[in-house]
VOBA-1610 file (N, C-alpha, C; in pm, whole numbers, padded with zeros to 5 digits, always signed):
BEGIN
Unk-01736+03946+02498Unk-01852+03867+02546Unk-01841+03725+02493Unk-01869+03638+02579Unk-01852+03454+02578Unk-01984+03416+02486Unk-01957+03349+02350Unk-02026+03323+02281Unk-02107+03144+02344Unk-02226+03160+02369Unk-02266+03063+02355Unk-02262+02952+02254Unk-02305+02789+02254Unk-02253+02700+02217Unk-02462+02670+02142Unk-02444+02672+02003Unk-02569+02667+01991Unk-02570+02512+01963Unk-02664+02463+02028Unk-02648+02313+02067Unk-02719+02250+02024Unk-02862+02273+01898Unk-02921+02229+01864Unk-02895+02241+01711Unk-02823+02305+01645Unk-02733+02326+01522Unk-02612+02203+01565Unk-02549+02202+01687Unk-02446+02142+01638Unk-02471+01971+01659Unk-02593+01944+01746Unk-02658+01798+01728Unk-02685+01795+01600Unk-02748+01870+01529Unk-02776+01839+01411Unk-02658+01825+01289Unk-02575+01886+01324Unk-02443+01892+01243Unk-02377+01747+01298Unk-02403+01697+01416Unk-02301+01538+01474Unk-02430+01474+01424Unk-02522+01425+01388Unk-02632+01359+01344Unk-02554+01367+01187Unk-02593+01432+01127Unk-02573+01457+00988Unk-02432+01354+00985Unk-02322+01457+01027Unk-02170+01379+01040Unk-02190+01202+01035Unk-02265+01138+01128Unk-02296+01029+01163Unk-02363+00962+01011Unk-02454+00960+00978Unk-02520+00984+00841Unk-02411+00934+00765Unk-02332+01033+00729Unk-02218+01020+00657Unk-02129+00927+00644Unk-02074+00946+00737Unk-01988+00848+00844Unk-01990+00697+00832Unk-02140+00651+00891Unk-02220+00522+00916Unk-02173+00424+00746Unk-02197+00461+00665Unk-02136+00374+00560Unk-02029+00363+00486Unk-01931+00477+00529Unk-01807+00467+00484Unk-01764+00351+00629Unk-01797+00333+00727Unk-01763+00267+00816Unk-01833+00096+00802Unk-01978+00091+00712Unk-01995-00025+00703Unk-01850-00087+00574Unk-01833+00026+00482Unk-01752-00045+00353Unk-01616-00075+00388Unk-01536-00011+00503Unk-01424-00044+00534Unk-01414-00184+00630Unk-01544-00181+00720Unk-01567-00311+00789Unk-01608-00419+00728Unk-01664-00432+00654Unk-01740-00587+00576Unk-01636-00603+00475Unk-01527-00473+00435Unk-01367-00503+00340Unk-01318-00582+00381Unk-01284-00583+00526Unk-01198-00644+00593Unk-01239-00763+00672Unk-01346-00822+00689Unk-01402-00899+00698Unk-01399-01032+00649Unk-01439-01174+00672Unk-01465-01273+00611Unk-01618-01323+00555Unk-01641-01454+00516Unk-01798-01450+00535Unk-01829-01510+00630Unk-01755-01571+00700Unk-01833-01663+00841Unk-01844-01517+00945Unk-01737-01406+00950Unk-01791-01280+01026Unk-01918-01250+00979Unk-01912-01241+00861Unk-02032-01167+00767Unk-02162-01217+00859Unk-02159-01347+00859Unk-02270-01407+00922Unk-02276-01376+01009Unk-02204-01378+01148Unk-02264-01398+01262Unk-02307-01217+01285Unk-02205-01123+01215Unk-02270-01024+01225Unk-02242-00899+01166Unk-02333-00804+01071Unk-02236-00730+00987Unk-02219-00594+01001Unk-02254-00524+01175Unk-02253-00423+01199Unk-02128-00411+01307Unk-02095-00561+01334Unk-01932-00556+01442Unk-01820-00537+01360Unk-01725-00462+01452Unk-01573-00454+01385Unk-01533-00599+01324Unk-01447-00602+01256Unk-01359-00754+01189Unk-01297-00788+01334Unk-01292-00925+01320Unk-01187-00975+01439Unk-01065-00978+01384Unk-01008-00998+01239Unk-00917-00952+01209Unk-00928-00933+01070Unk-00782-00898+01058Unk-00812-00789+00878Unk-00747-00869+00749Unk-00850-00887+00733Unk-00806-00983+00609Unk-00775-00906+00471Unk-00684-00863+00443Unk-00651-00764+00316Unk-00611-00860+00218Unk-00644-00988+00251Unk-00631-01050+00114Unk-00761-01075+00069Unk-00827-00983+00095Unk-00985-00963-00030Unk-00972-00852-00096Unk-00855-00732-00083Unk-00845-00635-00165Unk-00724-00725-00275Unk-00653-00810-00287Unk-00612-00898-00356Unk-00659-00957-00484Unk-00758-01038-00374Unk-00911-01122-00443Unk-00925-01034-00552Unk-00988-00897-00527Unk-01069-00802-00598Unk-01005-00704-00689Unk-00852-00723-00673Unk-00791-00684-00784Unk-00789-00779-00876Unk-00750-00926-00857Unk-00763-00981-00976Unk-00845-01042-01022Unk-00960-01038-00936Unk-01132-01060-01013Unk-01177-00922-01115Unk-01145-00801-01054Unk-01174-00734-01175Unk-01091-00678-01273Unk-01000-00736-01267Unk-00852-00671-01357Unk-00894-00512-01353Unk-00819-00468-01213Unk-00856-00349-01151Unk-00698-00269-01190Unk-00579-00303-01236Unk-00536-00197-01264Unk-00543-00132-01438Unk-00610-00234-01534Unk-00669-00215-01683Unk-00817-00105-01621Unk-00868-00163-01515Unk-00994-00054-01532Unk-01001+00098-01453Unk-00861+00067-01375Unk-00805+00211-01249Unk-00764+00319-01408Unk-00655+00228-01548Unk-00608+00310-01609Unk-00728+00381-01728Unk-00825+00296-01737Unk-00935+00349-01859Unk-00968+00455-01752Unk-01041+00412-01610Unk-01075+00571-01583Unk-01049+00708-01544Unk-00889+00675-01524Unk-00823+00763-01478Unk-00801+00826-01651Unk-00741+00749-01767Unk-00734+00824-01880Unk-00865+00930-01945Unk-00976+00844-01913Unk-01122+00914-01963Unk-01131+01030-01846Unk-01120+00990-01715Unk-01142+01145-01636Unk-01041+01262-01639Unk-00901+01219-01651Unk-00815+01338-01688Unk-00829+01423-01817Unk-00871+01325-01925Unk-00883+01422-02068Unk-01030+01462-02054Unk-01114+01410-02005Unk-01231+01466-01979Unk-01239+01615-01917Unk-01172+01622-01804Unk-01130+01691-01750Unk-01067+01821-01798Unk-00959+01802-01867Unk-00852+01906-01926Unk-00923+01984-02046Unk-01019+01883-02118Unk-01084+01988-02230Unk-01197+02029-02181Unk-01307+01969-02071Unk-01376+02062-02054Unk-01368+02258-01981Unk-01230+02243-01923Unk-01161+02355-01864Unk-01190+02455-02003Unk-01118+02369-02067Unk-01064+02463-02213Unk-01137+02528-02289Unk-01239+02387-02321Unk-01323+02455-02413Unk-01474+02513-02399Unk-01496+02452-02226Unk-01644+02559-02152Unk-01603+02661-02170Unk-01499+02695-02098Unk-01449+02829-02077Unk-01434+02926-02193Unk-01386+02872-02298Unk-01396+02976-02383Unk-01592+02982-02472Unk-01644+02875-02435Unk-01819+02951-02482Unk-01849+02996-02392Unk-01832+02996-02252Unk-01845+03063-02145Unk-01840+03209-02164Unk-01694+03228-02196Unk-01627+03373-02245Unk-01689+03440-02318Unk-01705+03381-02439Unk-01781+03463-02583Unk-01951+03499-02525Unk-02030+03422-02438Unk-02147+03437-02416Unk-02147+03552-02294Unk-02047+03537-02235Unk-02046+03634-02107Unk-02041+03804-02153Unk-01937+03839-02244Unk-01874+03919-02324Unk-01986+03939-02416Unk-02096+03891-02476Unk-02205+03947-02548Unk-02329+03943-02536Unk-02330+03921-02404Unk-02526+03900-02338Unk-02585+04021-02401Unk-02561+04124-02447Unk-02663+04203-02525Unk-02681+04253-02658Unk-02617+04103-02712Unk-02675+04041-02837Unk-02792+03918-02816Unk-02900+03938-02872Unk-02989+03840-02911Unk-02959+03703-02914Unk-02851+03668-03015Unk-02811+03532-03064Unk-02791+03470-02880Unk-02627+03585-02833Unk-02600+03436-02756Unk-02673+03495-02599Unk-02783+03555-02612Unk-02876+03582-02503Unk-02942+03444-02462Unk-02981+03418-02607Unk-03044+03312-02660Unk-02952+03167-02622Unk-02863+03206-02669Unk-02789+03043-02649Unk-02742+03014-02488Unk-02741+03119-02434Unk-02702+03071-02229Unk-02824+03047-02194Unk-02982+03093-02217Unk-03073+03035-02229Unk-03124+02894-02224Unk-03019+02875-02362Unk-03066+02693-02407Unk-02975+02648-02311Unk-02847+02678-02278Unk-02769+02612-02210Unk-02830+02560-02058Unk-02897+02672-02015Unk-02967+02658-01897Unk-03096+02567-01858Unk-03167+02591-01972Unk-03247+02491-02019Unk-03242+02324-02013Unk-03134+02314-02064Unk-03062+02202-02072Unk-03037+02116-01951Unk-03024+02255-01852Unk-03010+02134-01724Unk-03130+02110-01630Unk-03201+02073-01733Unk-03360+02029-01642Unk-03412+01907-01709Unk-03292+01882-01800Unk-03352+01765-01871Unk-03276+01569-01807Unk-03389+01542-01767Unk-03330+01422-01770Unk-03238+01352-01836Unk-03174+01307-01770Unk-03049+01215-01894Unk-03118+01050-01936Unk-03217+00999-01859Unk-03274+00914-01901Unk-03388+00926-02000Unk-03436+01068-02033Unk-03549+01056-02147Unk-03409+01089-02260Unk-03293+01096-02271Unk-03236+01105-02398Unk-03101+01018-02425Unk-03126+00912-02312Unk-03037+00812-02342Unk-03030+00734-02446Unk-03178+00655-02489Unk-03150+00577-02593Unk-03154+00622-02738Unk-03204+00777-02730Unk-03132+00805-02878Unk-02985+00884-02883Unk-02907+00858-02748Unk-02769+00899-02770Unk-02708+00754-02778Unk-02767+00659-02724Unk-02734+00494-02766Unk-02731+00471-02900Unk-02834+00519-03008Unk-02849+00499-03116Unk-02747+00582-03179Unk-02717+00696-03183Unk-02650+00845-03244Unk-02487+00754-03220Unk-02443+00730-03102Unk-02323+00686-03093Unk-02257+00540-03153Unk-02380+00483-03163Unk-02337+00355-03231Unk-02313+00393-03357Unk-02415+00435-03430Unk-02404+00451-03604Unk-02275+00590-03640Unk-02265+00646-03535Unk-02136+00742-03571Unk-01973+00647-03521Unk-02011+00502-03482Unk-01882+00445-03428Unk-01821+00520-03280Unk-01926+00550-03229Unk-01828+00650-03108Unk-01848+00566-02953Unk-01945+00449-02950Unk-01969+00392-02844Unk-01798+00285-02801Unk-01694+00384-02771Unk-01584+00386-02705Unk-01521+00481-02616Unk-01384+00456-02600Unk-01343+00537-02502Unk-01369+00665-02562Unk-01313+00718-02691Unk-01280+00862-02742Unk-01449+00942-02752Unk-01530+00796-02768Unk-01672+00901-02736Unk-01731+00908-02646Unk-01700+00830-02509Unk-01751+00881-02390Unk-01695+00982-02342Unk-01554+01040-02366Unk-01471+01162-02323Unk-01593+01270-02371Unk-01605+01235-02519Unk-01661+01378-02648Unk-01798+01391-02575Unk-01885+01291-02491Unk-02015+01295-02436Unk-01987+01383-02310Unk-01895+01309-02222Unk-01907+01392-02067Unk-01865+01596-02121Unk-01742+01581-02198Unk-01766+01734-02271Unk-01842+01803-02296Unk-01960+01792-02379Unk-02019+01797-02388Unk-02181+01789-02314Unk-02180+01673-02202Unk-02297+01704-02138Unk-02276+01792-02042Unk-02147+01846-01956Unk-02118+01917-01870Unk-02136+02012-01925Unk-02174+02110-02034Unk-02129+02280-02072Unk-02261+02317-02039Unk-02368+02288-02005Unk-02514+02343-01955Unk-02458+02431-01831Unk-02432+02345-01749Unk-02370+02364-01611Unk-02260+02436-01561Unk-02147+02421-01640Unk-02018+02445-01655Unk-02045+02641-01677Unk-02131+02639-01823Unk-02161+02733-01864Unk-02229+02879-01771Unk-02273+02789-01708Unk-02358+02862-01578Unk-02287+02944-01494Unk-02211+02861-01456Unk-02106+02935-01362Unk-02018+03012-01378Unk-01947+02980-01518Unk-01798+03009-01559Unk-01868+03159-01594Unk-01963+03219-01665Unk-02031+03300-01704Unk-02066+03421-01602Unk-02130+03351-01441Unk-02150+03457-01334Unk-02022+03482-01289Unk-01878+03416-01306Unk-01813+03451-01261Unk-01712+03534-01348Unk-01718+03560-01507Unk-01641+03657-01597Unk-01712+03752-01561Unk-01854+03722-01537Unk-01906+03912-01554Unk-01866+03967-01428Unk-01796+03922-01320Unk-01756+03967-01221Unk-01638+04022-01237Unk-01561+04003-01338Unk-01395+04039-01371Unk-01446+04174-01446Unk-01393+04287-01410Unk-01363+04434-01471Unk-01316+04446-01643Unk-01418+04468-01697Unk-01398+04461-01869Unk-01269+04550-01890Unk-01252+04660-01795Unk-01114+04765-01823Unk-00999+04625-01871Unk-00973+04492-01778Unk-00878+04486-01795Unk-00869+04463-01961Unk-00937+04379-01999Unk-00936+04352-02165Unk-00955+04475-02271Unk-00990+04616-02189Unk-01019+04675-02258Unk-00822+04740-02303Unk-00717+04743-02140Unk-00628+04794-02150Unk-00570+04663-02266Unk-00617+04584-02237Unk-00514+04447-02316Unk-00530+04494-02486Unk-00671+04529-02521Unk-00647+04583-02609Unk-00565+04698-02665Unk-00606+04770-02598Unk-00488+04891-02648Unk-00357+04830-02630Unk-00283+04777-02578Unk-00181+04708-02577Unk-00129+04579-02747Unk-00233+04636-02756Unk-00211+04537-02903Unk-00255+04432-02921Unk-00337+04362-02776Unk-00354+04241-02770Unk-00498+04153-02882Unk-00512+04052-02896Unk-00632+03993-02959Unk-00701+03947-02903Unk-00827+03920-02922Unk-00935+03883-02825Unk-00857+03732-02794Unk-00829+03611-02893Unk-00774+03517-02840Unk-00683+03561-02740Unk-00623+03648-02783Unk-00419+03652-02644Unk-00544+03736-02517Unk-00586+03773-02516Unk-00667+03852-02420Unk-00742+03759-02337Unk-00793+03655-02377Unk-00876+03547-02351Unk-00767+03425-02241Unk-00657+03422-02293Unk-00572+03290-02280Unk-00423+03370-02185Unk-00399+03514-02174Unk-00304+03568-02113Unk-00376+03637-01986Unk-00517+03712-01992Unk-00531+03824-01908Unk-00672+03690-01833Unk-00739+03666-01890Unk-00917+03585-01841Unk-00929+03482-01823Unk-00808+03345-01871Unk-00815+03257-01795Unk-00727+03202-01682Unk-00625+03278-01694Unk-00526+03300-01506Unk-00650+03355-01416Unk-00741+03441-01484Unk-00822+03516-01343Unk-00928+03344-01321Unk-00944+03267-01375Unk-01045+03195-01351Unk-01009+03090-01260Unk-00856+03100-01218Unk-00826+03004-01152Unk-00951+02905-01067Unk-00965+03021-00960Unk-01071+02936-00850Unk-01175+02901-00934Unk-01245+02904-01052Unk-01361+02866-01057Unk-01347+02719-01144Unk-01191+02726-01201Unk-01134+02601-01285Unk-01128+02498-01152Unk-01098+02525-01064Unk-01066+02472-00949Unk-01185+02364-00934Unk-01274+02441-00902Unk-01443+02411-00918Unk-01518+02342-00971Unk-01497+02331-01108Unk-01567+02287-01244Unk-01445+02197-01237Unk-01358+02179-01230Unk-01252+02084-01208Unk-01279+01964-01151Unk-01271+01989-01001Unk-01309+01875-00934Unk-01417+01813-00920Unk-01577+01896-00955Unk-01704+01821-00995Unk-01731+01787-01091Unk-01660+01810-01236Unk-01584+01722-01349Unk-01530+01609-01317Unk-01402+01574-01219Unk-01333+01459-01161Unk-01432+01403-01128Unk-01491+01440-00990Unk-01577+01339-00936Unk-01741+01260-01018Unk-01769+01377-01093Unk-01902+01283-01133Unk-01836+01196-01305Unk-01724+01239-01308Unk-01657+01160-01458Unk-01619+01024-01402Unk-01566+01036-01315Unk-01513+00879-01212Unk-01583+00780-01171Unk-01730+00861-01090Unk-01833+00787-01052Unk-01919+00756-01126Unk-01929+00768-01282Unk-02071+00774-01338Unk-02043+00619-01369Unk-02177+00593-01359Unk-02149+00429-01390Unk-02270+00429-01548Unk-02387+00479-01551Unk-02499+00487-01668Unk-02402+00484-01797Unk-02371+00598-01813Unk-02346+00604-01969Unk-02187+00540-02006Unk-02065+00528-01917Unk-02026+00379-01967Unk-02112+00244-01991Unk-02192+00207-01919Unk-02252+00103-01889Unk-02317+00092-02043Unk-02378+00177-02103Unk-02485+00206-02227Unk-02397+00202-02322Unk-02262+00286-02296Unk-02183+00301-02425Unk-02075+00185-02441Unk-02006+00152-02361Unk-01895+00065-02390Unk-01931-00071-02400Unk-01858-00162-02537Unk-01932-00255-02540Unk-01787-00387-02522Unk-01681-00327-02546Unk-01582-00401-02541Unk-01524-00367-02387Unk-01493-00478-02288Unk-01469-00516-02176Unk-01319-00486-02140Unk-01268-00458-02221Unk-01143-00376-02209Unk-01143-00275-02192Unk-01243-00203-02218Unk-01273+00001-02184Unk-01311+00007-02053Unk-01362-00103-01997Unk-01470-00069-01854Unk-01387+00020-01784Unk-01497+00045-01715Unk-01467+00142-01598Unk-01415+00066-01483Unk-01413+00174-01403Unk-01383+00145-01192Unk-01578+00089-01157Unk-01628+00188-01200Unk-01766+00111-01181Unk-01828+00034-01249Unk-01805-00030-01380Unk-01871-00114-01470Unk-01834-00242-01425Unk-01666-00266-01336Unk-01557-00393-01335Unk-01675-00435-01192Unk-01745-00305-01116Unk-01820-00373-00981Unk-01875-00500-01020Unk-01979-00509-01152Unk-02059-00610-01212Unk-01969-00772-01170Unk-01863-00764-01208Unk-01821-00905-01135Unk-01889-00979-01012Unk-01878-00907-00964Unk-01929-00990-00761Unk-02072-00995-00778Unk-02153-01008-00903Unk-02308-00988-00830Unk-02351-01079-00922Unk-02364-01219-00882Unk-02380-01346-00909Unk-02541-01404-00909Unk-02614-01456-00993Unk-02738-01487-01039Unk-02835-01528-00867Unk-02769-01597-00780Unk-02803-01666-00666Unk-02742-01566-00566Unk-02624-01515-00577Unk-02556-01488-00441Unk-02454-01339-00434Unk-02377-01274-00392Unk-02322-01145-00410Unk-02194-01226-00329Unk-02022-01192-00338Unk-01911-01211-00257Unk-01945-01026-00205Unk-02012-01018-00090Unk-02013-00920-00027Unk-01841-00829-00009Unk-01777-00934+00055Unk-01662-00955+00128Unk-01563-00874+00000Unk-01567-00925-00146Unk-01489-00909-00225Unk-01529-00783-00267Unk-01685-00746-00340Unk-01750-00652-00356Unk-01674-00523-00293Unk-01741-00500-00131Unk-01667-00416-00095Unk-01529-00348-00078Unk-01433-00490-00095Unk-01288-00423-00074Unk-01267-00292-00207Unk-01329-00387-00336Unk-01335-00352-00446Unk-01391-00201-00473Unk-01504-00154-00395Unk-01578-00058-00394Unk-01452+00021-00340Unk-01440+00022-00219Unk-01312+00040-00138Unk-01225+00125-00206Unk-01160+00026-00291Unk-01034+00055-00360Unk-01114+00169-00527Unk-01206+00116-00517Unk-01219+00213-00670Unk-01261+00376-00546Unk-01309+00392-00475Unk-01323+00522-00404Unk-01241+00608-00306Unk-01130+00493-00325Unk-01001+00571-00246Unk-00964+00690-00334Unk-00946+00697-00458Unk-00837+00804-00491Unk-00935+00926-00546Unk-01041+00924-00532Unk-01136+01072-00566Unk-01148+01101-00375Unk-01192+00994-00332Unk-01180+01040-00140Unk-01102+01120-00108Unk-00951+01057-00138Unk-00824+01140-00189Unk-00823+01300-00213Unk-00867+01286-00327Unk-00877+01425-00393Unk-00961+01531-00330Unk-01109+01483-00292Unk-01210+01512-00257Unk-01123+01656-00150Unk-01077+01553-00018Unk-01058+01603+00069Unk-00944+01747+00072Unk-00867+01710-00009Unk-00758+01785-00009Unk-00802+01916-00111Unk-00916+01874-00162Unk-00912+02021-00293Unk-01048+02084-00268Unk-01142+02044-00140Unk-01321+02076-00115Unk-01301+02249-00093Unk-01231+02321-00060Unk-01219+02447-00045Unk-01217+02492-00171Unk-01159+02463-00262Unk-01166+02553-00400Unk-01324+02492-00453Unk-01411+02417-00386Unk-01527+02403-00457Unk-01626+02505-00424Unk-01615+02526-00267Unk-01664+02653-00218Unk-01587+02783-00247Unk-01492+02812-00303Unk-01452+02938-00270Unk-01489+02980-00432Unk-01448+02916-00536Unk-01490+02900-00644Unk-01581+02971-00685Unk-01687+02881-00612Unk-01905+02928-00632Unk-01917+03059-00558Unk-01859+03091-00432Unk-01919+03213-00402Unk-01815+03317-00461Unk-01717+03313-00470Unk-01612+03466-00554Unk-01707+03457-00664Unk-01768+03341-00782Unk-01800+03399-00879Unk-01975+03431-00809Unk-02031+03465-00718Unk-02154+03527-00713Unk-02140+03636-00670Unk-02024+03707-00621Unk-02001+03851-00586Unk-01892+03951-00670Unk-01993+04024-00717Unk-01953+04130-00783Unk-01856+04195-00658
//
């Protein structure tokens, strides 16, 4: 039997698309653009492509010093939160019927209802007087503020893994560490996958807590270096955007090629 075409789901799905769409299409057009286009109009194609404003905007923001701070802060950001969610993940998953860490996935959960703006300026204060308002302590912060979250997940998705196997690992001689690091975190692939790439992406994009923490202009970020183009009187639109442009190409990048392990990730770990 010939499945009908439900047509009011899929307007709404080309609406949405459009949505989407509509400003990745203004930032590639006003990139390529001049300002006398700018003027006469900033919703027409370029009459032609001026790629010497992605030029401009590399060396207005000394964009390959701020491509390498954030690519260094999001990869190690990255690599230890895998490591070390995962294993409080583990230990809390493995003893929910103990009190203590009943208690502590609790707080963890807790945790993510809290604004990051009612506890910014006493992590402004905490990081200055400990010397950490640099690169090595914005890594130790995003670590750390991700395990609420991280914790959440990594957790519904161990109790979904069969305790037999750790139970055979034991009899095998194994230790809860070799048991942990040989048999439970190969099974976590897809959900590393997961916590992976929404690690990448909100470590890349965050512009707040560099902005609060770094005080030397050599650490900046891909989003702190934007601050250049936005001038007391006036904005270089033209430059701005190439710039935007170029700092959102290589998570776009990523985005696209790895969005299936973000979904497959979240639902394997909600089914038992």
């Amino acid at each position: 039997m010939k499945k009908s075409t439900n047509w009011p789901v899929t307007v709404i799905i080309a609406l949405c698309s459009l949505l989407i769409l509509f400003p990745l299409y203004m930032t590639v057009a006003i990139a390529l653009k001049n300002p006398e286009e700018m003027a006469r109009s900033i919703f027409s194609l370029p009459t032609g492509l001026h790629f010497e404003n992605f030029a401009n905007a590399i060396k207005a923001t000394n964009f390959f010093n701020a491509l390498g701070n954030s690519a260094k802060i999001t990869v190690t950001a990255v690599v230890f939160i895998l490591l070390t969610n995962s294993m409080v993940a583990y230990a809390i998953a493995r003893n929910m019927n103990k009190r203590f860490f009943k208690t502590l996935y609790f707080y963890f959960i807790s945790a993510m209802f809290i604004p990051f703006q009612i506890i910014m300026l006493p992590v402004v204060k905490v990081t200055t007087d400990l010397h950490m308002n640099n690169i090595p302590g914005l890594i130790i912060l995003y670590i750390v503020y991700g395990l609420a979250f991280n914790v959440f997940v990594y957790v519904g998705y161990i109790r979904s893994i069969p305790y037999e196997l750790e139970e055979a690992a034991t009899v095998d001689g194994a230790s809860t560490w070799g048991t942990f690091w040989r048999i439970i975190f190969p099974l976590l692939a897809p959900v590393n996958a997961t916590i992976g790439i929404l690690a990448c992406l909100s470590t890349w994009n965050d512009f707040m807590l560099p902005l609060i923490l770094l005080g030397n202009q050599d650490s900046y970020t891909l989003p702190l270096v934007q601050y250049v183009f936005q001038g007391q009187f006036s904005t270089d639109f033209n430059l701005a955007f190439a710039s935007y442009l170029l700092a959102l190409s290589p998570m776009i990048v990523i985005y696209l090629f790895a969005q299936k392990w973000i979904i497959g990730g979240l639902t394997q770990g909600s089914i038992k």
